[in-house]
GULUM-944397 format. One record per residue (C-alpha): residue in one letter; x negated, y, z negated; chain; residue number from 1. Coordinates in nm, 4 decimals. Each point is the difference from the previous one (the first is absolute). Layout:
<vomis>
> A / X / Y / Z / A / NUM
...
</vomis>
This chain:
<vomis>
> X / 0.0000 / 0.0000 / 0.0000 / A / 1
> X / -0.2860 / 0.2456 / -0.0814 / A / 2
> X / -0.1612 / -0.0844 / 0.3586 / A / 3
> X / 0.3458 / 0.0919 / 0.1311 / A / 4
> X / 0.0272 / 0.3432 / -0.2008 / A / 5
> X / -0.3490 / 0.1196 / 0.0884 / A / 6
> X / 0.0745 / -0.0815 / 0.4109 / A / 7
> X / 0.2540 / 0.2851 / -0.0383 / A / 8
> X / -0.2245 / 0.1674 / -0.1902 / A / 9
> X / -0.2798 / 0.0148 / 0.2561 / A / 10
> X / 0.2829 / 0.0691 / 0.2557 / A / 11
> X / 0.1514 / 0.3107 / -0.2128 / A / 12
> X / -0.3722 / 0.1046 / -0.0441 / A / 13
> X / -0.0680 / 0.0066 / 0.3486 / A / 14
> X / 0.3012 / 0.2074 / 0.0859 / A / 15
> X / -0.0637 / 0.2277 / -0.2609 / A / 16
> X / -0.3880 / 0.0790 / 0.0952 / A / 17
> X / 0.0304 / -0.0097 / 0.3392 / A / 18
> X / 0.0876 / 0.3307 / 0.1259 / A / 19
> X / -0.2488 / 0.1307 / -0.3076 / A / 20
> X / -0.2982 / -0.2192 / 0.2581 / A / 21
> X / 0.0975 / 0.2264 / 0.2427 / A / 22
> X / -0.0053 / 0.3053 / -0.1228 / A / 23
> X / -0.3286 / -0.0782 / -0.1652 / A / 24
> X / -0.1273 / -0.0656 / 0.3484 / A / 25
> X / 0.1032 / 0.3635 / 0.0906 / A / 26
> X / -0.1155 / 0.1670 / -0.2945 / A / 27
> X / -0.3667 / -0.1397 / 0.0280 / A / 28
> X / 0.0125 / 0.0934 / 0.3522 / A / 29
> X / 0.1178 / 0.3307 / -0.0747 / A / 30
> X / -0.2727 / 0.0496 / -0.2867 / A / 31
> X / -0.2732 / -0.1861 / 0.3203 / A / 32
> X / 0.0891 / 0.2901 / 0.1885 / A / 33
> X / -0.0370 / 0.2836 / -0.2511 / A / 34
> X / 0.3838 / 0.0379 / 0.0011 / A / 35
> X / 0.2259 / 0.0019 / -0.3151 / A / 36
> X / 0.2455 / -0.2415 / 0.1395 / A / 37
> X / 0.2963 / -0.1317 / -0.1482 / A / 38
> X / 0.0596 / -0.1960 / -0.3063 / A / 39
> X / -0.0428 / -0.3486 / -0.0366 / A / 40
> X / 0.3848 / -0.0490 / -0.0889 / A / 41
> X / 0.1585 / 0.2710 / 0.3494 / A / 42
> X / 0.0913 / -0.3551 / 0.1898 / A / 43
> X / 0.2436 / -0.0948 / -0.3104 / A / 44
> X / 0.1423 / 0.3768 / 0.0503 / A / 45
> X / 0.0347 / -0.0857 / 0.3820 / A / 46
> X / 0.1705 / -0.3669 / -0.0914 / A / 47
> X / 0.2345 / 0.1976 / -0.1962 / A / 48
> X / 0.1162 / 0.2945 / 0.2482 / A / 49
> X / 0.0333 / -0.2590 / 0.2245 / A / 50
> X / 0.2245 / -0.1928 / -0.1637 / A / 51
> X / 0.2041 / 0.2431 / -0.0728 / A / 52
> X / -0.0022 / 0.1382 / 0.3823 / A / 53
> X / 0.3389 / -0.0898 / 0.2199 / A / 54
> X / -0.0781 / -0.2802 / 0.2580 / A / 55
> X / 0.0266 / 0.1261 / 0.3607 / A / 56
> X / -0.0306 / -0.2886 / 0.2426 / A / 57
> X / 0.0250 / 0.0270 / 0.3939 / A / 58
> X / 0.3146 / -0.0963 / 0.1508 / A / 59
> X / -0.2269 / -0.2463 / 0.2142 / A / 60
> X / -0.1349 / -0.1675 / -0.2599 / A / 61
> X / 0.2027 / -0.3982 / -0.0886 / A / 62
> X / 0.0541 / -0.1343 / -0.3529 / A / 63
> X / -0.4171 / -0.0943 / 0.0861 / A / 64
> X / -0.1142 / 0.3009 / -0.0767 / A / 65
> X / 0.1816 / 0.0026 / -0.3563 / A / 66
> X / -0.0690 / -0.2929 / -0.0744 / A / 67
> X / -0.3821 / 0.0032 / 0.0509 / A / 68
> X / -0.1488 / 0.2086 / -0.2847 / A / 69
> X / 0.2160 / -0.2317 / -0.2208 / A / 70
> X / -0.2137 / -0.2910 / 0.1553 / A / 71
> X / -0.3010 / 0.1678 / 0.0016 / A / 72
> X / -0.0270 / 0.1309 / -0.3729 / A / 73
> X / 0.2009 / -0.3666 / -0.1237 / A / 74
> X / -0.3052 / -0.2073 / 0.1845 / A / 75
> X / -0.2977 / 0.2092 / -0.1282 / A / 76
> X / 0.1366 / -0.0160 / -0.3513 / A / 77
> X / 0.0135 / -0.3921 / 0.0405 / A / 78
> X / -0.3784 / 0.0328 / 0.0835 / A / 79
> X / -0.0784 / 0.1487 / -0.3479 / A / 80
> X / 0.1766 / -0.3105 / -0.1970 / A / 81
> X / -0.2498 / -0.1888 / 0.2326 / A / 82
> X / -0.3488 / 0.1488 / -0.0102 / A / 83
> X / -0.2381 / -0.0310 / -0.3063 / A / 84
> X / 0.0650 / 0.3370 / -0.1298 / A / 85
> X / -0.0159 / -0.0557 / -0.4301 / A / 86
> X / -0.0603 / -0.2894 / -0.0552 / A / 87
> X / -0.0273 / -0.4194 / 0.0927 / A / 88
> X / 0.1400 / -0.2223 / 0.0428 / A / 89
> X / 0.4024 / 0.1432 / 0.0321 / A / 90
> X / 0.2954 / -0.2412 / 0.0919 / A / 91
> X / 0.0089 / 0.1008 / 0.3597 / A / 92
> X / -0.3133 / -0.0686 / 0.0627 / A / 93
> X / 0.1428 / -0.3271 / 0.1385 / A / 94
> X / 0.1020 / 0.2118 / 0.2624 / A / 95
> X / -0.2776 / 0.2405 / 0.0347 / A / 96
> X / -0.1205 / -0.1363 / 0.2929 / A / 97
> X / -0.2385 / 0.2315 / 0.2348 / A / 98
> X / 0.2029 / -0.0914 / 0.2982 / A / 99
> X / 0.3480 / 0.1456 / -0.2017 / A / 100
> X / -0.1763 / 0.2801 / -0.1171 / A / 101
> X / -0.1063 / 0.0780 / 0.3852 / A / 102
> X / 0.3514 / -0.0365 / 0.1528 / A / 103
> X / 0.1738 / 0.1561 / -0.2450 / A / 104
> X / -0.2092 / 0.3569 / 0.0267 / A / 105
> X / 0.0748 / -0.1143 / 0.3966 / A / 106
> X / 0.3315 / -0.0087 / -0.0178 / A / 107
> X / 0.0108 / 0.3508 / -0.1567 / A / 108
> X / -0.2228 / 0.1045 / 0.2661 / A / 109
> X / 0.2317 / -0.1348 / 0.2656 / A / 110
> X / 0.3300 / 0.1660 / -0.0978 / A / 111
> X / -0.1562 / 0.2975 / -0.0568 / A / 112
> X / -0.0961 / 0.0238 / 0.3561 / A / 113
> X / 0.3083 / -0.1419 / 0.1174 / A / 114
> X / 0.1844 / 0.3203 / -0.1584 / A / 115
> X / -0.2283 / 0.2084 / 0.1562 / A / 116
> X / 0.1248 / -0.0757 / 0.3247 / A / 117
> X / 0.3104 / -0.0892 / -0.1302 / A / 118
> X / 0.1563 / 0.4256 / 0.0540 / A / 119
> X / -0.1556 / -0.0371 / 0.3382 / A / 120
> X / -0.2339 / 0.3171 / -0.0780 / A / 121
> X / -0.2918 / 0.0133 / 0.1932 / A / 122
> X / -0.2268 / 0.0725 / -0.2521 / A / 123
> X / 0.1477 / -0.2975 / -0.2196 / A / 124
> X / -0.1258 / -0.2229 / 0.2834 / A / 125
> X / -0.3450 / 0.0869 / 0.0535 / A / 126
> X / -0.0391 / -0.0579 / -0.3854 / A / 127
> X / 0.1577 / -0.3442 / 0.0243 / A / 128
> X / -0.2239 / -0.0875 / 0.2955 / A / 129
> X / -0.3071 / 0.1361 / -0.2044 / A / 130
> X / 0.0922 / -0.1941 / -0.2927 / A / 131
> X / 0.0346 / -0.3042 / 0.1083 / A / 132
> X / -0.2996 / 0.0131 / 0.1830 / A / 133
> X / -0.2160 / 0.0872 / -0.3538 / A / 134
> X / 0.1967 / -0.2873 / -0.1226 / A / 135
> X / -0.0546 / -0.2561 / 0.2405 / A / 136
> X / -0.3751 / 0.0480 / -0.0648 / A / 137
> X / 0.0077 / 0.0427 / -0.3781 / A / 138
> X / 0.2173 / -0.2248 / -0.1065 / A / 139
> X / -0.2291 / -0.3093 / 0.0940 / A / 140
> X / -0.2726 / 0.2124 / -0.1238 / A / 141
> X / 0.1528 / -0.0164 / -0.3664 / A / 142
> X / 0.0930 / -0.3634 / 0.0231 / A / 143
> X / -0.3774 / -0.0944 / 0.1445 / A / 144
> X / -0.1571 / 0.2243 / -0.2523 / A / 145
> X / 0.1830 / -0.1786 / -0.3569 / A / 146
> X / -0.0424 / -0.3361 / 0.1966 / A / 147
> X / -0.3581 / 0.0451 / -0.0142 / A / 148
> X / 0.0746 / 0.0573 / -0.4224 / A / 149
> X / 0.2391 / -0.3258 / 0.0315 / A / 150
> X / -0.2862 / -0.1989 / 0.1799 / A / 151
> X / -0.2167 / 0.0022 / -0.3166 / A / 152
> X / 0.3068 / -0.0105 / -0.2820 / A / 153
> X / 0.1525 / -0.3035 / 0.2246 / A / 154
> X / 0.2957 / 0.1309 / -0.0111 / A / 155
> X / 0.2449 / 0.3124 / 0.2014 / A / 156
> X / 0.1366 / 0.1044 / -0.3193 / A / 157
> X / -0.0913 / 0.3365 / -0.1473 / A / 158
> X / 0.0080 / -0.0689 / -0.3646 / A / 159
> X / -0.1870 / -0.2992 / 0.0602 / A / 160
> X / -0.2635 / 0.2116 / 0.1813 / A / 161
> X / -0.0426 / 0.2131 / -0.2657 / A / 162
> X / -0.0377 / -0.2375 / -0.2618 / A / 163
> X / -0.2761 / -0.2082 / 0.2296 / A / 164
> X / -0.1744 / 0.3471 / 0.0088 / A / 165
> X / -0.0189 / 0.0612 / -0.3275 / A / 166
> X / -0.1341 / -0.3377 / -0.1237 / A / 167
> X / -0.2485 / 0.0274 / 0.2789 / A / 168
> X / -0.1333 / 0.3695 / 0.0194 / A / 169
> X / -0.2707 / -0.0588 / 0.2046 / A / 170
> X / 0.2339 / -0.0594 / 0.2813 / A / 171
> X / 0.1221 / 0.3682 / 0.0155 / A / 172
> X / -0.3531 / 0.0785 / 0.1136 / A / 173
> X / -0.0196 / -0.2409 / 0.2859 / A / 174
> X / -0.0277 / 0.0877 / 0.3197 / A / 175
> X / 0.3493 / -0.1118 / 0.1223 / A / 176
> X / 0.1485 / 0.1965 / -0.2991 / A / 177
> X / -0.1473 / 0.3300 / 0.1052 / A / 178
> X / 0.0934 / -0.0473 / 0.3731 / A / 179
> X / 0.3453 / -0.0536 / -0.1394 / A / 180
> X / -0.0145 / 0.3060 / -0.1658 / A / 181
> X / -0.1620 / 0.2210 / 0.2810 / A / 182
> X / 0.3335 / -0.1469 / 0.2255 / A / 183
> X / 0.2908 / 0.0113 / -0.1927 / A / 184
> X / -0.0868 / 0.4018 / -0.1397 / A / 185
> X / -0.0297 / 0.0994 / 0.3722 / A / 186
> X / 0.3909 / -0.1937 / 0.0387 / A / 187
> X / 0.0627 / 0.2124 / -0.3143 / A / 188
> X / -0.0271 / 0.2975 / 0.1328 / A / 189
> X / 0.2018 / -0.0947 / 0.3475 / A / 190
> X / 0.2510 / -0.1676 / -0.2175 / A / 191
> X / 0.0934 / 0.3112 / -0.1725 / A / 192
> X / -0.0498 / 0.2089 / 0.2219 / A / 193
> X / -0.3211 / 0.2039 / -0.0611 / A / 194
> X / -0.3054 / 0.1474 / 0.1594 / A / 195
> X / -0.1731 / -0.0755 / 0.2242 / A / 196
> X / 0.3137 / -0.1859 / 0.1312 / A / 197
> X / 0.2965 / 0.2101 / -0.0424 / A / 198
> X / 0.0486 / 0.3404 / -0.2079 / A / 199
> X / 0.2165 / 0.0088 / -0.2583 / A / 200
> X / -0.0123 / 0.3807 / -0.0663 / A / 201
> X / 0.0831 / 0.1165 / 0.3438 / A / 202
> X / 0.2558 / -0.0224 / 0.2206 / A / 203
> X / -0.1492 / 0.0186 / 0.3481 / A / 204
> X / 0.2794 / -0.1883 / 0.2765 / A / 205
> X / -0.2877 / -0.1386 / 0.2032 / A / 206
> X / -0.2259 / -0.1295 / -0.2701 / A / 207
> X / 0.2412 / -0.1044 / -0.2694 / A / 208
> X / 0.1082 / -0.4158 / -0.0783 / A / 209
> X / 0.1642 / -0.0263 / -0.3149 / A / 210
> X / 0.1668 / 0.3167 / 0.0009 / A / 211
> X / 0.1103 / 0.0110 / 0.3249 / A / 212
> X / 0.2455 / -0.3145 / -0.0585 / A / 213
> X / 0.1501 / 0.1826 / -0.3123 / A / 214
> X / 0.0974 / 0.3207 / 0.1817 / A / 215
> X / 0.3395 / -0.0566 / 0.0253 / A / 216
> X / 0.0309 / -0.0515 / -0.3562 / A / 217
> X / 0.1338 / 0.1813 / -0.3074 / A / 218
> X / 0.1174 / -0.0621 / -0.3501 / A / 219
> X / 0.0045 / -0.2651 / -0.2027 / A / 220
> X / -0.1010 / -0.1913 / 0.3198 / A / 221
> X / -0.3426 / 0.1739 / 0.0223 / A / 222
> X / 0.0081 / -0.0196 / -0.4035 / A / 223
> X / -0.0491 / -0.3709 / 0.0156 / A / 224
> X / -0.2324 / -0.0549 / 0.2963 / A / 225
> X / -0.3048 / 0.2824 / -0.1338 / A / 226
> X / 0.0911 / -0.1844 / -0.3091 / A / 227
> X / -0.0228 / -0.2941 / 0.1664 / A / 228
> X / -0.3715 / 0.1125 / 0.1277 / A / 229
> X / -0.1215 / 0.1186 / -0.2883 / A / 230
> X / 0.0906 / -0.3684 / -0.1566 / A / 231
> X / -0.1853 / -0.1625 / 0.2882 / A / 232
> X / -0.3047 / 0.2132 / -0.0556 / A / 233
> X / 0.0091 / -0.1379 / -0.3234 / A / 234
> X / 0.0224 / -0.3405 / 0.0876 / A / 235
> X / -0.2577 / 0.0258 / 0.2460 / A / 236
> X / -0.2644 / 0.1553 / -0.2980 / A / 237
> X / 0.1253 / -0.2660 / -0.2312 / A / 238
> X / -0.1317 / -0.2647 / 0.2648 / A / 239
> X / -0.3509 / 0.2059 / 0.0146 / A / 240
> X / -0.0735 / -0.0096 / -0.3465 / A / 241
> X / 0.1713 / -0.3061 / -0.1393 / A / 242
> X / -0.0801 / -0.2219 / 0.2318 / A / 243
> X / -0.3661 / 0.1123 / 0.0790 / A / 244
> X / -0.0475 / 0.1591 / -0.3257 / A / 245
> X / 0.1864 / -0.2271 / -0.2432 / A / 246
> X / -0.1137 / 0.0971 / -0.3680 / A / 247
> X / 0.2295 / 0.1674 / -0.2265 / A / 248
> X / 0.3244 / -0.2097 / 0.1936 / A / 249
> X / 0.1348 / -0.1805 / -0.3505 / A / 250
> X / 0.0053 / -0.3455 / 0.0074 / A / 251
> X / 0.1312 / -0.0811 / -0.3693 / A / 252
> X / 0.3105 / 0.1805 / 0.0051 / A / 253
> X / -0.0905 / 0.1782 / -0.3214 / A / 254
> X / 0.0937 / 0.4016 / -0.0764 / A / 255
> X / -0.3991 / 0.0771 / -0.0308 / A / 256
> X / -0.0398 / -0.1949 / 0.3283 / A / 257
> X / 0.2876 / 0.1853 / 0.1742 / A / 258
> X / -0.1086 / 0.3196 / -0.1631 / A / 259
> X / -0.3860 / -0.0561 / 0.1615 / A / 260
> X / 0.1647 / -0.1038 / 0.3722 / A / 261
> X / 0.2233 / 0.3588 / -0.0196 / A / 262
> X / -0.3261 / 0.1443 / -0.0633 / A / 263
> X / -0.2344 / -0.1835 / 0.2259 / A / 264
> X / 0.3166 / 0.0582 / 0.2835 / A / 265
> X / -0.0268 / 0.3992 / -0.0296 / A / 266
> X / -0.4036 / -0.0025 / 0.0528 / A / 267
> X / 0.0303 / -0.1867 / 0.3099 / A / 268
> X / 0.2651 / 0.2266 / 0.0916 / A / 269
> X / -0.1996 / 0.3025 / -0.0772 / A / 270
> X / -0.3091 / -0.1168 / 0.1729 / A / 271
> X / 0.1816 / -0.1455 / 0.3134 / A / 272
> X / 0.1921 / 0.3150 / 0.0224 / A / 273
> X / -0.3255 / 0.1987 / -0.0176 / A / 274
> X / -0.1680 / -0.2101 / 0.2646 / A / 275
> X / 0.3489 / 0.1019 / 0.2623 / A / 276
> X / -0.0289 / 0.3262 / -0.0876 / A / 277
> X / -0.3792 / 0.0432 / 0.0584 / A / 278
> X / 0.0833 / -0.1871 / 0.3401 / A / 279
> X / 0.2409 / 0.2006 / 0.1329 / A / 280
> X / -0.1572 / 0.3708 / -0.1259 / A / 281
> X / -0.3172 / -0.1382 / 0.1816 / A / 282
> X / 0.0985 / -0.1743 / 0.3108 / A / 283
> X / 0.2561 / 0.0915 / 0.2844 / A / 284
> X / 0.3018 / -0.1382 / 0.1482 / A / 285
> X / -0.1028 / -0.2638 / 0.2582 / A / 286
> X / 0.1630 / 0.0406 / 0.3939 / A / 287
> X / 0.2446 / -0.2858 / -0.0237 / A / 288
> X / -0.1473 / -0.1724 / 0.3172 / A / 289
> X / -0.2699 / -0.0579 / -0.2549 / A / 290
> X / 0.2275 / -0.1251 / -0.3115 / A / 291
> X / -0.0210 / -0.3628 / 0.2000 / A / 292
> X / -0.3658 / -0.0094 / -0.0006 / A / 293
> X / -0.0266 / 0.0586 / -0.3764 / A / 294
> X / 0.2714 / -0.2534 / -0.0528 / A / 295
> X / -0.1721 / -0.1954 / 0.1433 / A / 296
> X / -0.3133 / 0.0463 / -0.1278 / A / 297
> X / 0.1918 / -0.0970 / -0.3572 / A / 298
> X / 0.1507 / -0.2999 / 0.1724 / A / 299
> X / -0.3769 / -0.1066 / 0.0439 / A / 300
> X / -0.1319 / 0.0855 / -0.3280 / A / 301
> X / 0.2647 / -0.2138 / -0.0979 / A / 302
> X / -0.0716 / -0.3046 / 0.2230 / A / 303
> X / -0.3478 / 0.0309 / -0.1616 / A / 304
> X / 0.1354 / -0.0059 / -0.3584 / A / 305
> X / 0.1941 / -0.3310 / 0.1328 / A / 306
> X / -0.3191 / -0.1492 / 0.1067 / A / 307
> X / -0.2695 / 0.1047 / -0.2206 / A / 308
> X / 0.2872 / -0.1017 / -0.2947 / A / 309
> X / -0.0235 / -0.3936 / 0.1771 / A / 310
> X / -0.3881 / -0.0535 / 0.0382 / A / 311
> X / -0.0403 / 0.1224 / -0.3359 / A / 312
> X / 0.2432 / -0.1577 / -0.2717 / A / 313
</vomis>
């Protein structure tokens, strides 16, 4: 019963700290570029305008375009009873399986683009085609990149993972490890939507991705799918530094324990954070003929993980 109470914990947690990750990315960009920025907590301020804004919807849009930002924020919160984000091992780790964790941010992914083209804007469109091609090449890259982790645990589930890593330290120094690392931070940042992929500070029609598929909407609709981002950031940082980084992720259950993973959770989000916002205040927004190539790239790094990971367990 306590496993079960401490799954909705880490969920609640998650949705609670979420937009706070993002505005702590702005801020230290802000304070990067010798601006004063805004607060840490402004995206909980624009949750709640938003949700109190009237819905206007486009009288081309079908029961699709509703419906989507209900699917979208409903399968990234199921990610965060999934991922290693507190502690291990949690009842659903039975069903914490790489592969569910994968499809599930997918299927997100593809209703969100399929409301984007959905009001038959043409701005909606180009973002869905954009999308889908940064998914089609990171998506494997994530699954390659914790299978190279799963090669040496013997096993595709993430709490496993992370308990194989922390009774063998060694192995987050190995050379597959750190190849896994380089590849699934570079599918971080096209996952969510950052630099040098996509911008989310700007709203430029012929460089935008994300934002351009969330033009047409308003409300309590947008409420839930920036929400729905910020959660996904979160997950995506979780996987960084739990599954890489392991220590401090409670494996007794105990308050102390629980009290030292809270902890150990907000460093890595600090220094993660940190490392984004140096990134994007130092590099530039790639063309997007070139967001294949670095996709790519990743996709390689991640092949190497894979293989390095199975000459050397």
């Amino acid at each position: 019963m306590i496993g079960y109470v401490l799954e909705v914990a880490q969920a609640a947690l998650a949705l609670v700290l979420a937009p706070g990750l993002v505005g702590l990315v702005r801020w230290m960009k802000a304070r990067l570029q010798n601006r004063r920025g805004a607060p840490a907590w402004q995206p909980y301020r624009e949750l709640g305008k938003l949700f109190r804004k009237e819905v206007v919807v486009s009288s081309n849009a079908s029961w699709l375009f509703r419906a989507a930002p209900f699917v979208v924020f409903a399968s990234t919160v199921a990610v965060t009873f999934l991922v290693p984000i507190l502690a291990v091992p949690l009842p659903f780790d039975g069903v914490g399986d790489l592969l569910v964790v994968v499809y599930l941010l997918l299927l997100g992914t593809f209703f969100l683009s399929l409301a984007g083209l959905d009001p038959g804007s043409p701005f909606g469109g180009m973002g869905a085609s954009r999308e889908m091609t940064v998914a089609a090449l990171a998506e494997p890259t994530v699954a390659l990149a914790i299978f190279a982790l799963a090669l040496s645990a013997g096993s595709t589930n993430l709490g496993q993972i992370v308990a194989r890593t922390m009774t063998a330290p060694g192995a987050a120094l190995s050379p597959g490890h750190l190849l896994a690392f380089a590849a699934l931070f570079i599918v971080t940042l096209a996952e969510t939507g950052r630099l040098p992929i996509d911008n989310p500070a700007t709203h430029l029609e012929l460089t935008m991705i994300h934002e351009a598929m969330i033009l047409e909407y308003s409300g309590r609709y947008l409420a839930l799918i920036e929400w729905a981002a910020a959660v996904k950031l979160l997950i995506f940082f979780s996987l960084l530094g739990n599954l890489f980084v392991p220590w401090g992720v409670s494996m007794a259950l105990t308050p102390g324990t629980l009290v030292v993973a809270v902890a150990s959770l907000l460093a890595k989000f600090v220094v993660l954070a940190g490392a984004v916002a140096v990134l994007e205040t130092r590099i530039a927004k790639l063309r997007l003929f070139r967001v294949p190539e670095l996709l790519s790239a990743s996709f390689v790094l991640a092949l190497l993980a894979v293989t390095s990971s199975f000459l050397l367990r």
